[in-house]
VEXSEGU-370077 format. One record per residue (C-alpha): residue number from 1; x, y, z. Coordinates in steps of 0.2 Angstrom, whole numbers. Example, Ala and Ser with C-alpha at 12.3 -4.5 7.8 and 13.67 -1.06 7.14 Angstrom:
2
NODE num  east north    up
NODE   1    62   -22    39
NODE   2    68    -5    36
//
This chain:
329
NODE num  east north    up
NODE   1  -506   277  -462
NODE   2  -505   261  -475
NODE   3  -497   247  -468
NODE   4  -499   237  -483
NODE   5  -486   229  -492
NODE   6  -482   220  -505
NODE   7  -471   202  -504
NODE   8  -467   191  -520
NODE   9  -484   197  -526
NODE  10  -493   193  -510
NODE  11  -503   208  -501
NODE  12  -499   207  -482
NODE  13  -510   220  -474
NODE  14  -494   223  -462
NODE  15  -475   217  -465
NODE  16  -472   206  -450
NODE  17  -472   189  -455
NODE  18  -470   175  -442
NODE  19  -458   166  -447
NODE  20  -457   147  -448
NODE  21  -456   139  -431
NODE  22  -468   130  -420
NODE  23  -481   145  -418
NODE  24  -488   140  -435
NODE  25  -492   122  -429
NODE  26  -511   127  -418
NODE  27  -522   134  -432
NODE  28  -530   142  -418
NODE  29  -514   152  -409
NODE  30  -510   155  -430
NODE  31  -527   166  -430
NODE  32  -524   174  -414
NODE  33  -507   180  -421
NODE  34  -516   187  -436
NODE  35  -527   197  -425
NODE  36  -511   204  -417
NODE  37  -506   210  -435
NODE  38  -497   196  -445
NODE  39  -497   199  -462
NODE  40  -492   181  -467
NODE  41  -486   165  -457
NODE  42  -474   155  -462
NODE  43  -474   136  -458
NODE  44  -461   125  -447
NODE  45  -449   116  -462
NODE  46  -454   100  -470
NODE  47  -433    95  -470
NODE  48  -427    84  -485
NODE  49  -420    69  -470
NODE  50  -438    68  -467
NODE  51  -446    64  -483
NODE  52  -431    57  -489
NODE  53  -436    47  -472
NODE  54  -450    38  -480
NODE  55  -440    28  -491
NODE  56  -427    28  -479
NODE  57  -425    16  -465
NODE  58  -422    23  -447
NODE  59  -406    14  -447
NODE  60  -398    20  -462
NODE  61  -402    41  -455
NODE  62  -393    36  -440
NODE  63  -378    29  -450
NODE  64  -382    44  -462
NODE  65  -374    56  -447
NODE  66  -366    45  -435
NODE  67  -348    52  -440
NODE  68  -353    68  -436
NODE  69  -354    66  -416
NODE  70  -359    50  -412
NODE  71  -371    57  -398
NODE  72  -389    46  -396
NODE  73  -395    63  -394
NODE  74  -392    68  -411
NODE  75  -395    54  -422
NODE  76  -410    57  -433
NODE  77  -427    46  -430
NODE  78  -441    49  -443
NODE  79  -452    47  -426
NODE  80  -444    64  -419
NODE  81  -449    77  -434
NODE  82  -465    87  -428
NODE  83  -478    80  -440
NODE  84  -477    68  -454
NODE  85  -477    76  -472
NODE  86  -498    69  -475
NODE  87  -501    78  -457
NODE  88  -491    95  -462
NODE  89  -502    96  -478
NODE  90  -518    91  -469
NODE  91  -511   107  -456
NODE  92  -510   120  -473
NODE  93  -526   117  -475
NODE  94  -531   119  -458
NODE  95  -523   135  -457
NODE  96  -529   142  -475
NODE  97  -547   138  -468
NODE  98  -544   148  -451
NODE  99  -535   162  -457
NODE 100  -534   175  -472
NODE 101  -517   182  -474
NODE 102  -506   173  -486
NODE 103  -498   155  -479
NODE 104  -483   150  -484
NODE 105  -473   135  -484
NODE 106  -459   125  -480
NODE 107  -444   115  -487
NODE 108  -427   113  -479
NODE 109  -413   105  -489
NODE 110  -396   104  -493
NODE 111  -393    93  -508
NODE 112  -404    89  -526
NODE 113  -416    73  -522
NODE 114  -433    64  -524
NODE 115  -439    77  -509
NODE 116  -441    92  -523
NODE 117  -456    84  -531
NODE 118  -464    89  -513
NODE 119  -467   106  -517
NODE 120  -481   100  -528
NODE 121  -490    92  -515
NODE 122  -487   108  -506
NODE 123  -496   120  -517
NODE 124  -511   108  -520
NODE 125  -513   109  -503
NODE 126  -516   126  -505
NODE 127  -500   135  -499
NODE 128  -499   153  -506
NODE 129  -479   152  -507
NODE 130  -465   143  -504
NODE 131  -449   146  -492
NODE 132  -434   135  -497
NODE 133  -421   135  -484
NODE 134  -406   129  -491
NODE 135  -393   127  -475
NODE 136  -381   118  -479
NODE 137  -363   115  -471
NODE 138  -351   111  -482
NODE 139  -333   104  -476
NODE 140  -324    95  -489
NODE 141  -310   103  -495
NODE 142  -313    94  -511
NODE 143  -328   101  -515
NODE 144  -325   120  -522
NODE 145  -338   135  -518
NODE 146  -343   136  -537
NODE 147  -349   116  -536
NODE 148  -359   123  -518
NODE 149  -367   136  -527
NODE 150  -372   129  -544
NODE 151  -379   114  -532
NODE 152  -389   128  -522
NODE 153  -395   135  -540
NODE 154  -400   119  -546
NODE 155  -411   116  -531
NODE 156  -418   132  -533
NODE 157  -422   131  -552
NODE 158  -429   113  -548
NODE 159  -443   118  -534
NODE 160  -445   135  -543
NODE 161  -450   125  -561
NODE 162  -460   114  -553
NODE 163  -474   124  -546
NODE 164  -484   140  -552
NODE 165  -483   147  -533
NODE 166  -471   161  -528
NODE 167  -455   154  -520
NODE 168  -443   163  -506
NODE 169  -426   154  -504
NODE 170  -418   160  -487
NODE 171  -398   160  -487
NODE 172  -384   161  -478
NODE 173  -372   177  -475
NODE 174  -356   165  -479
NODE 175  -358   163  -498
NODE 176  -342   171  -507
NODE 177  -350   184  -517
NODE 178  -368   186  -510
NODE 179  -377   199  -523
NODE 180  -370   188  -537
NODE 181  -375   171  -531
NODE 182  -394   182  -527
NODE 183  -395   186  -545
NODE 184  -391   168  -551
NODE 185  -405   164  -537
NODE 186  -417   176  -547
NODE 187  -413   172  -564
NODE 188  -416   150  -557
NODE 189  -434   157  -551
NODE 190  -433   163  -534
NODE 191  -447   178  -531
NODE 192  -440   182  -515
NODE 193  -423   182  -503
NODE 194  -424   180  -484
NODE 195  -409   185  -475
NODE 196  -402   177  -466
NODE 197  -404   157  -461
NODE 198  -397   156  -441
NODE 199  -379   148  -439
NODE 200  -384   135  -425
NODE 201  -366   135  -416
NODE 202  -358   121  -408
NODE 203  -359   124  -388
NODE 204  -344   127  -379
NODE 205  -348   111  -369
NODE 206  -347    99  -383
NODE 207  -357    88  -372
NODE 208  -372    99  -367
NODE 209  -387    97  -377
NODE 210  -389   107  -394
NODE 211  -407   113  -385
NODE 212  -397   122  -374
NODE 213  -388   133  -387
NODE 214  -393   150  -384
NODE 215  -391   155  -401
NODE 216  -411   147  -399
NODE 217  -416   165  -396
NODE 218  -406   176  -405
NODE 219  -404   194  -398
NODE 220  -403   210  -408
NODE 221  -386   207  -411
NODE 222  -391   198  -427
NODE 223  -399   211  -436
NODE 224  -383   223  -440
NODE 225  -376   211  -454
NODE 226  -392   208  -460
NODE 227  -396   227  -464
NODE 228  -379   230  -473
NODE 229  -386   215  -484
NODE 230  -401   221  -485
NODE 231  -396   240  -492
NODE 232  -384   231  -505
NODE 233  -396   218  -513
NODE 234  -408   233  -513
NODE 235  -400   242  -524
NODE 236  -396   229  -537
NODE 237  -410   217  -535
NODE 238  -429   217  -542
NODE 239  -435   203  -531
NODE 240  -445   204  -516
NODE 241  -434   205  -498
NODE 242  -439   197  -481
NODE 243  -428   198  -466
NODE 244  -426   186  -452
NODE 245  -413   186  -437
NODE 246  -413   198  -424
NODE 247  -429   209  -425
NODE 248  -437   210  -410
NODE 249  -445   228  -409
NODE 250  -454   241  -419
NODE 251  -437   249  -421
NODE 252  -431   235  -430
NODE 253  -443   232  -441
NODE 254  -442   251  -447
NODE 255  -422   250  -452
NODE 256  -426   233  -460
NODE 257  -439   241  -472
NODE 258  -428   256  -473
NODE 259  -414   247  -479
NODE 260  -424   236  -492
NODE 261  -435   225  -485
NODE 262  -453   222  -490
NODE 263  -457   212  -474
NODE 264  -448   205  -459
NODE 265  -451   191  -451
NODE 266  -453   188  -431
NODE 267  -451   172  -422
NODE 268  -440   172  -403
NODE 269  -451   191  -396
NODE 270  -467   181  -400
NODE 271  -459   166  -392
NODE 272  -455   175  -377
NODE 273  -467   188  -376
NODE 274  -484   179  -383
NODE 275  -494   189  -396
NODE 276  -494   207  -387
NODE 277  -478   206  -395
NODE 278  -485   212  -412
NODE 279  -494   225  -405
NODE 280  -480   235  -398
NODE 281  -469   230  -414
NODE 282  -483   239  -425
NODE 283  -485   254  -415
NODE 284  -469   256  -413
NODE 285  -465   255  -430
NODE 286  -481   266  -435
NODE 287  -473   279  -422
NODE 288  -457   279  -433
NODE 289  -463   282  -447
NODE 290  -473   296  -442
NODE 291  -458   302  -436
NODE 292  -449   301  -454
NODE 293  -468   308  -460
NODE 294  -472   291  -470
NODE 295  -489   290  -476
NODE 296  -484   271  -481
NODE 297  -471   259  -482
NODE 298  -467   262  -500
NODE 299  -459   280  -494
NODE 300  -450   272  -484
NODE 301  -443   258  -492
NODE 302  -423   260  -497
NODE 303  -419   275  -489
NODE 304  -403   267  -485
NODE 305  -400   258  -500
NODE 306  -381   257  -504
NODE 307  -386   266  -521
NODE 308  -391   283  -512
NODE 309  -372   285  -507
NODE 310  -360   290  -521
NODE 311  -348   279  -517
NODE 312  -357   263  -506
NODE 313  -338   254  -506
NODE 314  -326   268  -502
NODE 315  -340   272  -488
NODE 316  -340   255  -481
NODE 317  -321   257  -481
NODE 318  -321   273  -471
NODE 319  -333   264  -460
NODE 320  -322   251  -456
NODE 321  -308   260  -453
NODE 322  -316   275  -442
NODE 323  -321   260  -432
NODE 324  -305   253  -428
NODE 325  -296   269  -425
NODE 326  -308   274  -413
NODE 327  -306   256  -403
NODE 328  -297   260  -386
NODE 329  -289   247  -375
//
């Protein structure tokens, strides 16, 4: 059975990608999670506050968000970030000399700046791509989503002009129309979608720590938005497609690529569950597709695109109703 796939022109040997967090900062856990079948590793973010850090004094990031609870706990410290930018490119190189599979990347911003021209730095560092993660919260009624988005585009077209590496930008589910804003995405330079950025909610104890959210480890909850997204880009889109959120078995990964996906990436099971999770996630995906008799992930790829209904809209809207209708108190 090929497990191969393709990702923003990148060969993954398999389509689980772990995703960025912490596993990718030990270049030596980073090979034992290739053994296990990762077909690519994503880096922790490099986050615009940061490098925008190194010309920034420590005092003026505090005042930078001290409106927005003015909590010790969340005040920004250059000192707190989990490597300096020098140290996360010194760690690319670590990794691209311990490991095969495609390494990619990270940025995290919200707003056009000096941090942009870091994505050069990256890719002389030898990253094979780049994910931009553009979370972003915007709250002044002032500001309409048009400006948000052309904002978001500009960002995109920026990074995307600036290097000859591929370049993933991961979203949010709350844009106003999200296969049009994706298509903007595409024509600015993006290779690749991942949906969807995690909402990191306020806690109900507005005075517990933001660590004890448990929105830390999503559950499979997640994923059900992010497959109906998945099925319509799909069908309009010639860009590569990642998921991230909620897959946490074998079973996911198999609706993800059957909805669209060319990868999906994997963070909280290999968090909780060490590396043996990607063994169980790959036979049980193999088992699936055996099941739908797929000799590769090509034959499976879209079979529940939107575009293979007659009517994806009216379908939806059938959906939505059945399912109210069939509610019982």
């Amino acid at each position: 059975m090929n497990m191969q796939t393709q990702y923003m022109g990148l060969k993954l040997e398999t389509p689980l990608i772990i995703g960025a967090s912490p596993l990718a900062d030990d270049s030596d856990r980073v090979r034992a999670l290739v053994g296990a079948g990762a077909g690519a590793v994503v880096m922790h973010s490099l986050f615009q506050e940061q490098l925008d850090g190194e010309h920034f004094s420590t005092v003026y990031l505090r005042e930078m968000y001290a409106d927005a609870q003015p909590r010790q706990e969340d005040f920004i410290d250059p000192a707190a970030f989990r490597a300096s930018p020098k140290e996360y490119l010194a760690q690319i190189e670590r990794i691209k000399r311990a490991v095969e599979v495609p390494v990619i990347a990270s940025l995290n911003g919200s707003r056009p700046g000096g941090w942009i021209r870091y994505a050069e730095h990256i890719q002389q560092a030898g990253a094979d791509a780049l994910e931009l993660n553009l979370y972003a919260f915007p709250s002044d009624p002032t500001i309409s989503g048009h400006d948000v988005e052309r904002q978001m585009l500009d960002i995109i077209r920026m990074v995307a002009g600036s290097v000859r590496i591929p370049v993933a930008v991961k979203l949010s589910p709350f844009l106003s129309s999200l296969p049009h804003f994706a298509a903007a995405a595409q024509k600015a330079g993006a290779a690749g979608l991942v949906l969807f950025n995690r909402v990191y909610q306020v806690p109900e104890d507005f005075n517990a720590s933001s660590g004890e959210n448990a929105e830390n480890h999503p559950d499979g909850s997640h994923l059900q938005i992010r497959l109906y997204w998945l099925a319509v880009m799909a069908q309009h889109l010639n860009i590569s497609l990642a998921i991230s959120g909620g897959v946490n078995t074998g079973t996911d990964v198999f609706k993800a690529i059957k909805a669209g996906a060319h990868a999906a990436q994997v963070v909280s099971a290999v968090l909780r569950q060490g590396t043996d999770a990607l063994h169980d996630m790959l036979a049980e995906f193999q088992q699936s597709m055996g099941q739908q008799q797929c000799q590769s992930i090509e034959e499976l790829r879209g079979r529940m695109r939107f575009d293979q209904m007659p009517d994806p809209e009216t379908c939806e809207r059938v959906r939505y109703m059945r399912a109210l209708q069939q509610w019982q108190a």
